[in-house]
C-alpha positions as CSV (number, residue, x, y, z in Angstrom):
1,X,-121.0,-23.8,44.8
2,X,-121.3,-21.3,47.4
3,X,-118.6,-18.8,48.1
4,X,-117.0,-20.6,51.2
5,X,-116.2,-23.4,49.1
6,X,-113.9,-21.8,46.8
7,X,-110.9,-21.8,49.1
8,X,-111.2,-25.0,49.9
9,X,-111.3,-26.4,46.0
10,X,-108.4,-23.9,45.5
11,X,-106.3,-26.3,48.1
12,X,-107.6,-29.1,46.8
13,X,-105.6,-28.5,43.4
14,X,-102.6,-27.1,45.1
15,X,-102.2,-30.2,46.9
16,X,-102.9,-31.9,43.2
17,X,-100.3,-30.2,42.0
18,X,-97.7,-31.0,44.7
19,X,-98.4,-34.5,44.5
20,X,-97.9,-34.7,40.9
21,X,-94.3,-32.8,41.9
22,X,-93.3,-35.5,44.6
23,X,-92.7,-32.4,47.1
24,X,-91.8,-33.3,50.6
25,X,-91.4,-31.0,52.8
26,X,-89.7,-30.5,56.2
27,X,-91.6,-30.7,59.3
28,X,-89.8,-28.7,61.7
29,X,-87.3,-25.8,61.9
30,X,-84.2,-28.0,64.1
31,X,-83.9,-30.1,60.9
32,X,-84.2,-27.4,58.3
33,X,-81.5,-25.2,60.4
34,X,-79.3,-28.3,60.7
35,X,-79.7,-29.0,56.8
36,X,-78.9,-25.5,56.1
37,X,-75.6,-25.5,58.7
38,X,-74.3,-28.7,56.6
39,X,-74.0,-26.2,53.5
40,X,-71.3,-24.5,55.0
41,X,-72.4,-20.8,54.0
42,X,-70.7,-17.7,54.8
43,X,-72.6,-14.1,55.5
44,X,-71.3,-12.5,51.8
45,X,-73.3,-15.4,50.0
46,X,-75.9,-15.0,47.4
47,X,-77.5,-18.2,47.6
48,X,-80.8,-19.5,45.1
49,X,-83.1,-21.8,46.8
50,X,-85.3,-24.3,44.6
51,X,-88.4,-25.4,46.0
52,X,-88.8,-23.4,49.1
53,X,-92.3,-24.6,49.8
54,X,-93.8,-22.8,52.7
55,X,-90.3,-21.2,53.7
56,X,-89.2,-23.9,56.4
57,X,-85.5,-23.7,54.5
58,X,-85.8,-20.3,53.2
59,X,-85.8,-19.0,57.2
60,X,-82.7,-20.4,58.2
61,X,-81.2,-19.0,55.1
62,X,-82.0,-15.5,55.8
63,X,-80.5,-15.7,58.9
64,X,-76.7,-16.8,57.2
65,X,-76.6,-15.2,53.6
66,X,-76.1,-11.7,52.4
67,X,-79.0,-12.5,49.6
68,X,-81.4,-15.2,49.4
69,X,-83.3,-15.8,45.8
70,X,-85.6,-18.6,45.4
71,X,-87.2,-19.7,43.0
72,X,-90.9,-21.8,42.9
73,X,-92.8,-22.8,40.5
74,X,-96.4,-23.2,42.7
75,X,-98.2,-20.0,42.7
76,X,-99.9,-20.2,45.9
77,X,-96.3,-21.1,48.0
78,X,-95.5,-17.9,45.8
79,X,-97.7,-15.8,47.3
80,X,-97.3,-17.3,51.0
81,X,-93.3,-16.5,51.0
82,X,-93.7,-12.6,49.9
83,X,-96.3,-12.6,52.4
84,X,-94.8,-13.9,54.9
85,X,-91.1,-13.2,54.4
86,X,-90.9,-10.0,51.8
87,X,-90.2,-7.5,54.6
88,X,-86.5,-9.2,54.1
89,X,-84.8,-6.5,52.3
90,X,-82.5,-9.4,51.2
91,X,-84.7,-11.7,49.9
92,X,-86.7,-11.9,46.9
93,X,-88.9,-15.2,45.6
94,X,-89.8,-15.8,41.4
95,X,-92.5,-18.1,40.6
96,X,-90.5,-19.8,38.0
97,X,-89.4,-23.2,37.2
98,X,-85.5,-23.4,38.5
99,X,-84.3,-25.8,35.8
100,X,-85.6,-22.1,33.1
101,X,-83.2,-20.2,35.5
102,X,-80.2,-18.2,33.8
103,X,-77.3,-18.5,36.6
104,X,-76.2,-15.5,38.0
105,X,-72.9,-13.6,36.7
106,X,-71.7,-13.4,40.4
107,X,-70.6,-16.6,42.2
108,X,-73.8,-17.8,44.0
109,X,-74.5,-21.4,46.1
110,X,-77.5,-23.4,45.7
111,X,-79.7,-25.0,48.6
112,X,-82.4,-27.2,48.0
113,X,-85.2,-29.8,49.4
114,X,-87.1,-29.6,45.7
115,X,-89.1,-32.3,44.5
116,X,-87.1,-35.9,44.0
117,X,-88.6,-36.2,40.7
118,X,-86.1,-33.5,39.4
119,X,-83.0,-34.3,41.3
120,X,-81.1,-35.1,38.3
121,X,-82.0,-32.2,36.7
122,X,-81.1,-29.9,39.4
123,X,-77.8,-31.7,39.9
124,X,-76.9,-31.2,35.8
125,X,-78.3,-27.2,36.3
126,X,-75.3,-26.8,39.0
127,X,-72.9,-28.6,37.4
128,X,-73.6,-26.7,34.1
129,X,-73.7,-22.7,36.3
130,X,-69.9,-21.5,35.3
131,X,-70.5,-20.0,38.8
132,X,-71.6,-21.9,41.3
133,X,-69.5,-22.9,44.1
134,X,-71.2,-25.2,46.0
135,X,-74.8,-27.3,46.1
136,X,-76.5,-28.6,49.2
137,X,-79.5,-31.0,47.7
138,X,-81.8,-32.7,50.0
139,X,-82.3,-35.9,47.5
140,X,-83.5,-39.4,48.1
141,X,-81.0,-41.5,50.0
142,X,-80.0,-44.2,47.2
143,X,-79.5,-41.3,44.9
144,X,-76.8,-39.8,47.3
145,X,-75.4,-42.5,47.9
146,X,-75.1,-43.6,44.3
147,X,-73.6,-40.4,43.2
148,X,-70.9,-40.5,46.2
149,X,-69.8,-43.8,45.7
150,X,-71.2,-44.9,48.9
151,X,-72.4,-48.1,47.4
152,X,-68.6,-48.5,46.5
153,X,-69.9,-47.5,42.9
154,X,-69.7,-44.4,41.3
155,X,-71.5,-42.7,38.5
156,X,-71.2,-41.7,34.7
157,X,-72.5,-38.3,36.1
158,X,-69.7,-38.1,38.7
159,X,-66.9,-39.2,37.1
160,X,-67.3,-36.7,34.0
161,X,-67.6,-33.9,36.4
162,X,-65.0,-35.1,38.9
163,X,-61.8,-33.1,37.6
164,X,-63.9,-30.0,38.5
165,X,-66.4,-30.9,41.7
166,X,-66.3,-32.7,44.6
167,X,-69.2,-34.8,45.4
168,X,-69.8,-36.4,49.0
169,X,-72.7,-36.9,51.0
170,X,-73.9,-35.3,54.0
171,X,-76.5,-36.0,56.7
172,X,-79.1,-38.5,56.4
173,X,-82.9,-37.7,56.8
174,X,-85.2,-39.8,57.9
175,X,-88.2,-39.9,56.0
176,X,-90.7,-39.2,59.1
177,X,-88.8,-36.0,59.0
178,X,-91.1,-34.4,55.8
179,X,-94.6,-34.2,54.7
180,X,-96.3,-36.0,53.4
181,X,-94.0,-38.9,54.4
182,X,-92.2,-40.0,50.9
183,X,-91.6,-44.1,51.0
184,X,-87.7,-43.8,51.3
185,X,-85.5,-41.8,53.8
186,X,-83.5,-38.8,52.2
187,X,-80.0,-37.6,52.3
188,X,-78.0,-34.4,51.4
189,X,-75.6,-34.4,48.5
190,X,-72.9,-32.0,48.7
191,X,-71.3,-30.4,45.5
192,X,-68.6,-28.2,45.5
193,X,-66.6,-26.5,42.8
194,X,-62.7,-27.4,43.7
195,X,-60.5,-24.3,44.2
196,X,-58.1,-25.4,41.0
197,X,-59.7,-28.2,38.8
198,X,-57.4,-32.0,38.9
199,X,-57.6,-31.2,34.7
200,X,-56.2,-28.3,32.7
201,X,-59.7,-26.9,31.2
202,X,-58.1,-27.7,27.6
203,X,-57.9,-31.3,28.5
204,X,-61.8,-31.9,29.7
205,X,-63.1,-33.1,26.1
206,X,-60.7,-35.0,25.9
207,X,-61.1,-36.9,29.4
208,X,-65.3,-36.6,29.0
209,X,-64.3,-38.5,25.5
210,X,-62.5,-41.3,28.1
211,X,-65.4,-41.5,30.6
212,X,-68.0,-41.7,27.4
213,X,-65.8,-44.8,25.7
214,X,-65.6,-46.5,29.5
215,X,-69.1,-46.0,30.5
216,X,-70.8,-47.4,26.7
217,X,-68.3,-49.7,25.7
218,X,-68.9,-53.6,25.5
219,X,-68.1,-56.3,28.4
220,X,-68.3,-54.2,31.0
221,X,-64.6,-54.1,32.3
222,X,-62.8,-50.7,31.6
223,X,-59.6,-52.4,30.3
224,X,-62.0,-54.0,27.8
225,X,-63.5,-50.8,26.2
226,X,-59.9,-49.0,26.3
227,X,-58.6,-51.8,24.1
228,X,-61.0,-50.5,21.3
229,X,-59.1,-47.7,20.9
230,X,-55.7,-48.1,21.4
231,X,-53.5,-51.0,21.5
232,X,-54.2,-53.8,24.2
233,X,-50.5,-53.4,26.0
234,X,-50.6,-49.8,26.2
235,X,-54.5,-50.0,27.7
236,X,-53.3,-52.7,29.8
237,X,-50.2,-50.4,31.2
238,X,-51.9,-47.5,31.2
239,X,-55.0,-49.4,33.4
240,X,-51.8,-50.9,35.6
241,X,-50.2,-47.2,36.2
242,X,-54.1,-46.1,37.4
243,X,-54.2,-49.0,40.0
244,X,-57.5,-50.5,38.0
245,X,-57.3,-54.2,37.4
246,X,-57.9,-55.5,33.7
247,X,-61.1,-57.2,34.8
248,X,-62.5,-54.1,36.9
249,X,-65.8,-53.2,36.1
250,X,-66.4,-49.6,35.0
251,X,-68.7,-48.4,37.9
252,X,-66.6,-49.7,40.7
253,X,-63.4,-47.6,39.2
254,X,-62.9,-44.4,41.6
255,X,-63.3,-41.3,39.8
256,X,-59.5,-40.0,40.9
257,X,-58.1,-43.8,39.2
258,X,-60.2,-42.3,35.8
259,X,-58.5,-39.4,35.9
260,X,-54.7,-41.0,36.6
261,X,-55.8,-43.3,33.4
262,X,-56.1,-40.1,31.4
263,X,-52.6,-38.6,32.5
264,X,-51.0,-42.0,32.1
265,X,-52.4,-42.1,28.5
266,X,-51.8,-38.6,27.5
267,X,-48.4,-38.5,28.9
C-alpha cells in the first residue's frame, strides 16, 4: 500500500466507526443555530456538548455561552475541533465517552445531536447530574414524542422524574436536514430542572416506590395495581381525588394526576 493510500483507509474506518454509532449530523449552520436558540442559553452558561461531530453545533455555542466543553468519543472529530476551534479561549473538547463523564460541581446545561443509539442513556446522565439545569437533545422524533406525552402517553422514565424536571418537546427536524440521512425525522426534547421540585425531596422514594408499583403491576389499569397494596376503597378514592378513572391505563395517566395520587394517599 503506497503512502497516499493511508489517509484514505484512515477515513474509511472513521466512517466505520460512525456508522456503527448511528451519528447523524447536521447539514447546515441555519438549522444548528436554530437548534441551539431553542435551548434558551444565557451568556454566564457553562454548557457540555455530546457528540459535537465536525463542530456544526459547537459554533453556535461559542457564540452564546461563557464556556463550552464537549465531549467526543471519535478521535479524528477530536482532533478536527482543537484544530479548528481551540483558539476559543472558552472552549475546550475531551475525547471521552459522555455517558464516563463526572458532572460538573457548578450548575452547567447540556446540548446535544449525539448518536440516537444512546438517547436514553444520555437522557438518564442528565437526569442523574445534581446540577444540571436544563437539556436540549436532538433525538428521534417518536422518542420525543413518547417521552412528552405527545402520543397522549407518557413514560415510566417521565413520570419518576416529573416532581423534579419538566419535559416538553421542541422543534421538529426533518431527517433531510443530517448526514447521512437517518430513516426517521428528529425532534428536540427539552429538559429542564424546575425552580422548586412539585415533591419535598424526603418524599421522592416514596413517590418512585408509586410509579414502580403502577408501571409493573398486573392488568394494566392503575387503580388495579394500587389495590395490591392498600385497600380497594381507599385506592378507588384516592384514584377519584387524582381525576384518574378506575379503568385508566397506566401510560395514558398524566404525570401531574401521579403525583396528586401520591398527596391524596399520603395525606
Amino acid at each position: 500500500m503506497s503512502r497516499s493510500q493511508f489517509p484514505r483507509a484512515r477515513e474509511q474506518r472513521n466512517l466505520s466507526n460512525r456508522k456503527a454509532l448511528s451519528q447523524n449530523f447536521l447539514r447546515d449552520a441555519h438549522t444548528a443555530r436554530a437548534f441551539v436558540d431553542t435551548a434558551g442559553l444565557c451568556p454566564d452558561d457553562h454548557v457540555i456538548e455530546v457528540g459535537p461531530g465536525d463542530g456544526m453545533v459547537t459554533r453556535a455555542l461559542l457564540d452564546r455561552a461563557r464556556r463550552v466543553t464537549a465531549y467526543e468519543k471519535d478521535g479524528h472529530f477530536v482532533e478536527r475541533l482543537r484544530s479548528r476551534l481551540g483558539h476559543h479561549g472558552h472552549f475546550r473538547c475531551h475525547e471521552a465517552d459522555f455517558r464516563d463523564v463526572t458532572p460538573p460541581r457548578e450548575p452547567f446545561s447540556v446540548v446535544a445531536n449525539a448518536p440516537f443509539g444512546i438517547t436514553t442513556d444520555i437522557v438518564r446522565w442528565c437526569l442523574r447530574a445534581r446540577t444540571l439545569t436544563s437539556a436540549a437533545l436532538v433525538t428521534q422524533l417518536e422518542f420525543a414524542r413518547k417521552h412528552t406525552g405527545d402520543y397522549g402517553r407518557w413514560s415510566r422514565l417521565t413520570v419518576e422524574h416529573w416532581p423534579e424536571f419538566a419535559f416538553a418537546i421542541g422543534m421538529r427536524i426533518d431527517r433531510r436536514e443530517f448526514r447521512p440521512v437517518p430513516q426517521v425525522d428528529a425532534a428536540v426534547i427539552h429538559l429542564r430542572r424546575r425552580p422548586e421540585p412539585l415533591l419535598r425531596p424526603r418524599d421522592m422514594p416514596d413517590y418512585r416506590d408509586l410509579v414502580d408499583l403502577g408501571f409493573t403491576g398486573v392488568g394494566g389499569a392503575l387503580a388495579a395495581s394500587l389495590c395490591r397494596v392498600v385497600p380497594r376503597r381507599v385506592a378507588h378514592q384516592a384514584c377519584a381525588e387524582a381525576g384518574i378513572a378506575r379503568d385508566q391505563v397506566v401510560g395514558h395517566v398524566p404525570p401531574d394526576a401521579w403525583i396528586a395520587l401520591f398527596k391524596a394517599l399520603t395525606r
